[in-house]
Every structure is written in C-alpha cells, then in structure tokens.
N, C-alpha and C positions, 0 to 999 in steps of 0.2 A: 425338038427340045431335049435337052441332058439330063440326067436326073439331077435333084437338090444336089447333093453333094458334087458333083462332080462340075456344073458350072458356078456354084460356090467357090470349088477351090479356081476355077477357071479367070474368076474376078479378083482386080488386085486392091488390096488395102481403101484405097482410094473411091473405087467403085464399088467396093459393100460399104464403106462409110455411105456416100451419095445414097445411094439406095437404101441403105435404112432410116436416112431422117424424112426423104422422099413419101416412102410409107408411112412411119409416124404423124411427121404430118399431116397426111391427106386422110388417114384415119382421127385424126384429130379436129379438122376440121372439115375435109369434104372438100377439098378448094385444089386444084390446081397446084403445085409449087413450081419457084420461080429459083432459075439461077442464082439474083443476087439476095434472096431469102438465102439460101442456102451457104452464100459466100460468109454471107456473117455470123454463121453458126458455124463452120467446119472447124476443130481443131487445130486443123494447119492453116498457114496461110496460103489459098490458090486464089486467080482471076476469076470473076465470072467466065469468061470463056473460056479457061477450063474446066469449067463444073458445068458450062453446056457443053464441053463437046464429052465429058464424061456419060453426061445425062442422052447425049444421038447415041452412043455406043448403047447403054441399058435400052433406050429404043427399037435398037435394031435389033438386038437379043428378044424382043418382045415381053420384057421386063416392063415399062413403061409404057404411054401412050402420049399425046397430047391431042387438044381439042381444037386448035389453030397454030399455023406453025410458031404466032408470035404469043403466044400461053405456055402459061409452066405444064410439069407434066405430072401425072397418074399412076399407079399401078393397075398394071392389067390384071385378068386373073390368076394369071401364069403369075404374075409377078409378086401376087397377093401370097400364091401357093406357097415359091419360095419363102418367102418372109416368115410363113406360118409354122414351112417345115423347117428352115433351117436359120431363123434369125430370131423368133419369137422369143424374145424373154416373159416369161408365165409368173405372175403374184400371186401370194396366198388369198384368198379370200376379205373382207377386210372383214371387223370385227362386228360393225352394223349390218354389211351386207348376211353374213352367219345367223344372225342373230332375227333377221325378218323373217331367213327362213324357215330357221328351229321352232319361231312362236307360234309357226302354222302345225309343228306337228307335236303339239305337250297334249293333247287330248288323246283320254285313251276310250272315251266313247262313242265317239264318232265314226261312222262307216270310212273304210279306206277309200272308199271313190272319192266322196267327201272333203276327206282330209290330201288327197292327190288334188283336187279340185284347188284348194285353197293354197297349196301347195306355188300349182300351177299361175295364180292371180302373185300370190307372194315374187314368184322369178321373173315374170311378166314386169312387176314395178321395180325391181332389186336392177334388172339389167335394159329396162326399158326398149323392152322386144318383147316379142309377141313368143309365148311359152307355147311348146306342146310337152304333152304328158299321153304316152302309153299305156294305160291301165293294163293290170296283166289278165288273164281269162277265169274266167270262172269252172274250177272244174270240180266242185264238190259234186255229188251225186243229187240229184231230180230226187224229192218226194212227196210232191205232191202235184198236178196239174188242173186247174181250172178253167173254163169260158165262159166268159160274160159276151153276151151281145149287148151292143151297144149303139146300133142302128142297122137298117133292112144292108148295106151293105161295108160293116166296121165291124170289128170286135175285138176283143182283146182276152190273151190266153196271161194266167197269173201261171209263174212258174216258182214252188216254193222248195229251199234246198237245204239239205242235211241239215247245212252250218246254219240256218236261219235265214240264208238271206232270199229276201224276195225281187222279181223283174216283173215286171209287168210290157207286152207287150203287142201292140195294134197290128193287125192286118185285115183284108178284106176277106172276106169268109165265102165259100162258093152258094150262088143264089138257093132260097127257099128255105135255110135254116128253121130251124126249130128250137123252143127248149126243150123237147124231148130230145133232139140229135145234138142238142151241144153238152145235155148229162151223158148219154149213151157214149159220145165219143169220149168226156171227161172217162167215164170208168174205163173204158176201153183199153185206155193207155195207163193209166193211174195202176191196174194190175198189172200191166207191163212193163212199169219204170226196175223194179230189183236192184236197186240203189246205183244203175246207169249215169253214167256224167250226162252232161248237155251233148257233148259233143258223139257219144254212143247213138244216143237215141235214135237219131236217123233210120240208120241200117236196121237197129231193133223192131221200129214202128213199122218199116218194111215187109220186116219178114215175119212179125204179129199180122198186118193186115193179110198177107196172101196165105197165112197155117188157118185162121179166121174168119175169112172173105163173108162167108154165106152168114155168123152171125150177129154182122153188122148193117143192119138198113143202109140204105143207097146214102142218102142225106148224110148219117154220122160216117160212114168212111168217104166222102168225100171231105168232110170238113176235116178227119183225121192227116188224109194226103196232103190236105191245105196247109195243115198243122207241122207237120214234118218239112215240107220245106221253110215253111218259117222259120224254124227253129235252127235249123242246118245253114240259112242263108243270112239271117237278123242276130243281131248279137254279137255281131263277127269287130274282126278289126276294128271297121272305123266308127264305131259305138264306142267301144275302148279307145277313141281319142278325146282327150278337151285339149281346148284351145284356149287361152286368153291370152288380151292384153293386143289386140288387132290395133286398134285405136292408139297404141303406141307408135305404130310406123306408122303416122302422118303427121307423126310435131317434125315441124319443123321442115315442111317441104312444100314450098310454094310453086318450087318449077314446074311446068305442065309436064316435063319429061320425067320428073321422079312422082308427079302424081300418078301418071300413067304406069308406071312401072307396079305400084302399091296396089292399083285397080287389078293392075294381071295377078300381083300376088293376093289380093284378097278372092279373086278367082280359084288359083292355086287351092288357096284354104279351105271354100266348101267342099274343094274333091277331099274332103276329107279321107276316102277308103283308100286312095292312092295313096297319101302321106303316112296311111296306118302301115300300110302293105310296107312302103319304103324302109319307115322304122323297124320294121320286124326287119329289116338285115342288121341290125347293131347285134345279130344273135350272133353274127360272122366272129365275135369276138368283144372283150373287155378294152374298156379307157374310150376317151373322148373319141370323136371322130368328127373331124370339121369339113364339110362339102360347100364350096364355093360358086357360087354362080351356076354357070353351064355346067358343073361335074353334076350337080343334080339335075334330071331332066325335068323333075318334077316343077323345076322354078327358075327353069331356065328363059324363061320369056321377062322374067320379075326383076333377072341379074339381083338375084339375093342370096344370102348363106347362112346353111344349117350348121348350127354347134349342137350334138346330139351326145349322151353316153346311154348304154346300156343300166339296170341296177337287176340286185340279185335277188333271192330270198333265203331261206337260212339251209339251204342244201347247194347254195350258191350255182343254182339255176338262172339264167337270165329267166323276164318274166317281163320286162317291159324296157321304156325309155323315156326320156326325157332331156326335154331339148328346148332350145333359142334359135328362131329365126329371124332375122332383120338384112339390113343392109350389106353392101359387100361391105361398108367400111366399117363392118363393126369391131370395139375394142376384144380382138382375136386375146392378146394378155389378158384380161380381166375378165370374158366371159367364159372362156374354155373353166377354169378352174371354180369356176362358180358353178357352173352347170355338174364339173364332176362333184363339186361338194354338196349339191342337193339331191345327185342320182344316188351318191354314199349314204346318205341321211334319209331316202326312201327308202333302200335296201334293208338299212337298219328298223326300219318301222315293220317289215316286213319278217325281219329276224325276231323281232322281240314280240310279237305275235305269232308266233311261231306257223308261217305262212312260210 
C-alpha cells in the first residue's frame, strides 16, 4: 500500500467522491453500502454500474471490502486510515458536548484522581464509548510510612506525602508477623525516607537494609524487603488508569459476531497494565493520535479503535492521557476533537494548580 497522499492523488475525482460517501455512510450507520444508494446521492449523474465498477477498483486497492459478492461494500482499515488521514473533515466541539465536560471540572476541592474520574464518566456519555484516562504519577516525596495488619496473611502499608496526599495499599506480608516487626519496620524506613519520591525509595530501602542488616530482626527486614517491592511494583501504570463507560459498547449490537468482538475487547480492558503501558507512548509527542483496529495489538482481536491525546501540566511536560475507544465505525469527525478539547481542559486543571 502507498502512503495517504500519494494514492489519494492516485484516485480520480470520481473515486474520492465514491469513497467518501462509502465511509460516511457506513460510519453512519454500520450497514453495508449499495451502488444504487449511492447513484442517488452522487453529484453527477453516473449508472449504477459505474459506481460498481468504481467501488471493484477501491476493492482491489483494499480500500473496501464486501461481505457477499451481491452486498454493498465497507471500509477496510486501510481504507478507514485513508479517510482518517487524508479526507476527514474535523468539527469544533459542540457547545453541549464542551459544556458536560467543563461541569465536571468547576470544583476546586476535589482530589484530581476524583475529578479525572468524573471527567472520564462525563467523555464516556458525551461520545458514547468507553473513556480511558491516564492519571499522571505521583511524585511528591514520602513522609510518612505506616503497617496495619489486617489478617495472618494481608496487610496494608499507608503511604503519606508531602502534598497531603494519602494511598493506602494491600499486600501479602511474609509469614509470622508481628506488631513488634510491623512498628520496627515502620521506623525503619520512616528514618530513611529524607523527603525521597515513591519512586527513589527502592534502591534507597536497599541500600538502608544491607548498611543495617544486623539492626533489624529477621521478621522486620523481611517485611521491609516485602515492602520495597510493593512499592516499586504497585502503584505503577495500570492503577493510574480508569476506565468507564464499558457498558456503552453494547447498545445497540445484537449480532453474535459484534457481541463476540466486545467480549474480546472487554477482555482487552482488564489487562489494564497493557493499555497503561500502550498510553505512556502518547509521550512520543503532542495532538490526537488515532489507532485503528489491528495497528493496535492491544485490541487487535476486538477490531476496535483508540482516539487518544496526550495533556500537559504547567512546565508543559506530558503527564498522562486521555482517550475513547469503541468501534472501528466511530464518528473519527466528532470524537478526535472532543477527546483533544477534554485532554486541553485537564492540562489546564493541572496548570492552574500549579501541577
């Protein structure tokens, strides 16, 4: 295949007409289109048989497809690409859609996870696809550390930081605890933190436990080694994703072959650490970025597609993303620019808290 441009220009007048109402279309409604649909819509006057033998040539280019030879035809996802890269006409936002998602972000008391959260349910119903939101990482500095045990094999370490904010988080703790070995390790580290991020800590707790070794009971420096990989392993990516708005890709699909396709992509969904990992490439660069069906592997069994942008914070660092996935037929016009006006509009929330 040729790049956009250059089998663009390879097509005549004629055949980017057919092929863009083709797409509209089928992005319109999901269906098949048919020659004499199309005869009665063309500008010009042509025969149906030449708007089919228009529509074998965009086939053979693998621009189209059809599902029996006597069925209208489809865009493939080649064909989807072109349209996206080189034919798409993009609308501003409309003034409802702006407006669902700005009344998620007027609060200014609300934690940002929170307020991304809400965020994320607001773009979920605005474009009726299922939202992700990247949270960006937490790196204010550690000062405080706590353990609660909370059964012979649970617990949970409370991690509290600079800025106020607190996590709380569960893991299995190595056998025979103690509340003497869950304070000794709490001090342990709690003189070791010296305003370290989360993400220092690691290598720090490391190299405290071996300068240390002999004044830690067996018991607290096991739970402490326990403790460090928690901390290095949980928290990560795909804890910084939400999801909503699943339950939107299934109106409206009774085929057993597009329920099947929703079941592999609600599959897709719980790997959530994959789909965090994927997003952290929108670092590659600014503006929307749309992946189609099989270009992502991640939801290549789903034939589904991500509309994703990056947003900043006020040193105009990326920091996370936010994104629509659904159907390949989704309205490419109307959700690219929405997606980027809600990544602009976290950005901004993030600027004016000076984050």
């Amino acid at each position: 295949m040729t790049d956009t441009g250059q089998l663009l220009e390879e097509m005549n007048e004629r055949s980017r007409e057919v092929f863009r109402r083709v797409v509209e279309a089928y992005l319109e409604t999901g269906d098949p289109v048919g020659s004499r649909r199309l005869t009665r819509e063309l500008n010009e006057k042509v025969s149906a048989a030449t708007v089919r033998n228009v529509m074998q040539d965009l086939e053979f280019l693998g621009l189209l497809a059809s599902p029996h030879s006597s069925a209208g035809r489809f865009p493939t996802e080649s064909g989807l690409r072109l349209f996206v890269d080189g034919m798409m006409e993009v609308s501003d936002p409309s003034s409802q859609d702006r407006e669902a998602i700005e009344s998620e972000l007027q609060s200014t008391d609300e934690s940002v996870v929170t307020l991304l959260d809400r965020v994320g349910s607001a773009l979920s119903g605005v474009t009726q696809g299922a939202s992700l939101v990247l949270a960006p990482k937490h790196d204010a500095a550690v000062r405080h550390i706590e353990f609660i045990s909370l059964a012979a094999d649970r617990a949970m370490v409370v991690l509290v930081f600079e800025d106020g904010h607190v996590e709380n988080r569960l893991f299995s703790p190595p056998p025979g605890q103690t509340a003497s070995s869950f304070r000794e390790a709490a001090n342990f580290l709690n003189a070791a933190l010296a305003g370290h991020t989360l993400s220092e800590l690691g290598e720090v707790f490391q190299r405290e436990i071996q300068h240390h070794r002999q004044k830690l009971n067996e018991l607290a420096r096991d739970l402490v080694e326990s403790g460090t990989v928690i901390w290095e392993n949980e928290g990560t990516d795909y804890e910084r994703l939400i999801v909503r708005g699943r339950s939107n890709l299934l109106a409206g699909s009774a085929e057993e072959e597009d329920l099947e396709r929703i079941r592999n992509l609600f599959d897709d969904l719980e790997r959530k650490r994959d789909i965090a990992e994927f997003l952290e490439l929108t670092d590659a660069g600014e503006g929307v970025r749309i992946f189609i069906g099989s270009e992502n592997k991640l939801f290549s069994l789903s034939g589904s597609s991500l509309v994703v942008s990056p947003y900043m914070n006020s040193d105009r660092r990326i920091i996370g993303a936010i994104g629509v996935i659904g159907p390949t037929r989704l309205n490419y016009g109307r959700i690219v620019p929405i997606v980027d006006y809600t990544a602009q509009l976290v950005g901004r929330l993030f600027t004016d808290r000076g984050q």
